[in-house]
RODO-2510 file (C-alpha; in nm, 4 decimals, decimal comma):
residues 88
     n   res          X          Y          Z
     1     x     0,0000     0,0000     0,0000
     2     x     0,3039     0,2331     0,0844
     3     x     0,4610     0,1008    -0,2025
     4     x     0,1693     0,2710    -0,4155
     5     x     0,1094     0,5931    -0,2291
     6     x     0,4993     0,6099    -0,3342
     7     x     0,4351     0,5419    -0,7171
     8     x     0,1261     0,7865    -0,7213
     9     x     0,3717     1,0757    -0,5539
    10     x     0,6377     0,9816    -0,8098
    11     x     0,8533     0,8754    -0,5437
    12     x     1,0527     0,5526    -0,6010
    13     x     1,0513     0,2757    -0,3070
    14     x     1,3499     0,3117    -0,1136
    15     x     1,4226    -0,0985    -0,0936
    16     x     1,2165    -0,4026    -0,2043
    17     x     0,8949    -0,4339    -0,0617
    18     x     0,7786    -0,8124     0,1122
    19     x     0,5358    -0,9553     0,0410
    20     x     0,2402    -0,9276     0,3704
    21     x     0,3100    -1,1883     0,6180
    22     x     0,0373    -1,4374     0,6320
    23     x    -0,1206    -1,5894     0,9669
    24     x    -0,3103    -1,9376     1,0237
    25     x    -0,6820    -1,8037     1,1242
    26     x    -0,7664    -2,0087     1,4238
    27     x    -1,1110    -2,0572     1,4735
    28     x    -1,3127    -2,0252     1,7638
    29     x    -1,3693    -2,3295     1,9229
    30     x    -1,7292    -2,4794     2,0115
    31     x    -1,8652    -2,4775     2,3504
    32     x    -1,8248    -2,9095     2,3945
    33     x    -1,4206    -2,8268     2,3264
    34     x    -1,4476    -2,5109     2,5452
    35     x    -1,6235    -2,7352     2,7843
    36     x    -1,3517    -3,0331     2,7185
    37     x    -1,0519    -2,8295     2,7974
    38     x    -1,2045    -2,6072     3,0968
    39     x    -1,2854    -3,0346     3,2712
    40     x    -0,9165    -3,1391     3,1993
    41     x    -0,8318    -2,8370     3,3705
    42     x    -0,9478    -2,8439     3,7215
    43     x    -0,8866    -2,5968     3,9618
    44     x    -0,8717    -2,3734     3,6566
    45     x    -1,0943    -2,0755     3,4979
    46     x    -1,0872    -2,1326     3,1462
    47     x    -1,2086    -1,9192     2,8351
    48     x    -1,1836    -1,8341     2,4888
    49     x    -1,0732    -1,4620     2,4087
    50     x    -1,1820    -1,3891     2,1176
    51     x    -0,9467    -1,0858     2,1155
    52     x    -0,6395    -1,2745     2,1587
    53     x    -0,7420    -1,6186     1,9799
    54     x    -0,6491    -1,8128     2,2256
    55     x    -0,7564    -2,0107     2,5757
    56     x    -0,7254    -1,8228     2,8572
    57     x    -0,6829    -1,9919     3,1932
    58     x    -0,6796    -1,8534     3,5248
    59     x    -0,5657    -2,0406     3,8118
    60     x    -0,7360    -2,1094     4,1673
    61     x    -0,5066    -2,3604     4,2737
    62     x    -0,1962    -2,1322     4,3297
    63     x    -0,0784    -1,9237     4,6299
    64     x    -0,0323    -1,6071     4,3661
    65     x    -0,2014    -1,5340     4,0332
    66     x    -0,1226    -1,7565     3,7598
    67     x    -0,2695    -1,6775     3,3745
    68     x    -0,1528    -1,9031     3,1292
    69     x    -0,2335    -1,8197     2,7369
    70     x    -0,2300    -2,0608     2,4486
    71     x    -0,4046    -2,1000     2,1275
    72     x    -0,3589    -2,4437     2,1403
    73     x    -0,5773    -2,6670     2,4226
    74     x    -0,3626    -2,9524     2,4236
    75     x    -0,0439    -2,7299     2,4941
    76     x    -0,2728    -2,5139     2,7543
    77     x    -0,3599    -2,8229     2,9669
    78     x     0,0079    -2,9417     3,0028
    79     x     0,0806    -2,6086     3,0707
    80     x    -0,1267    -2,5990     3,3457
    81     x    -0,0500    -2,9713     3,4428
    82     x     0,3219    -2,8448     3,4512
    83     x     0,2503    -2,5300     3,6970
    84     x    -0,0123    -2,7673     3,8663
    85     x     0,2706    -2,9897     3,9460
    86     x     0,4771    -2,7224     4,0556
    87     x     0,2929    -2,5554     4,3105
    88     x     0,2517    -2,9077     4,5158
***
């Protein structure tokens, strides 16, 4: 788009432009795998933010506060396995 406004103001592009980077669109999940993730999670608040595309996960089995972020439910749940398994 830059590289246009540049061409219509007879300005040249001062390097070569790249190409946009591209992103995998995650979807949001359903409320059985929202449901799914926030049961293997006990002792944890979890939600989908729409904002951030990812699980959100709040813990109530810590001393402090804990919020762990992941787009990805499987990694999420070891996640909070791992800090889980920590905190004992």
């Amino acid at each position: 788009m830059i590289a246009g406004i540049r061409r219509l103001a007879g300005i040249e592009p001062a390097g070569p432009t790249r190409p946009p980077v591209r992103r995998s669109i995650v979807t949001d999940p359903s409320l059985q795998d929202l449901a799914a993730v926030q049961a293997a999670c006990r002792g944890w608040a979890v939600m989908w933010s729409r904002w951030r595309r990812a699980y959100t996960a709040f813990a109530a089995c810590t001393t402090g506060p804990v919020i762990v972020d992941d787009p990805d439910p499987m990694r999420l749940v070891q996640r909070c396995r791992a800090i889980e398994a920590a905190a004992t």
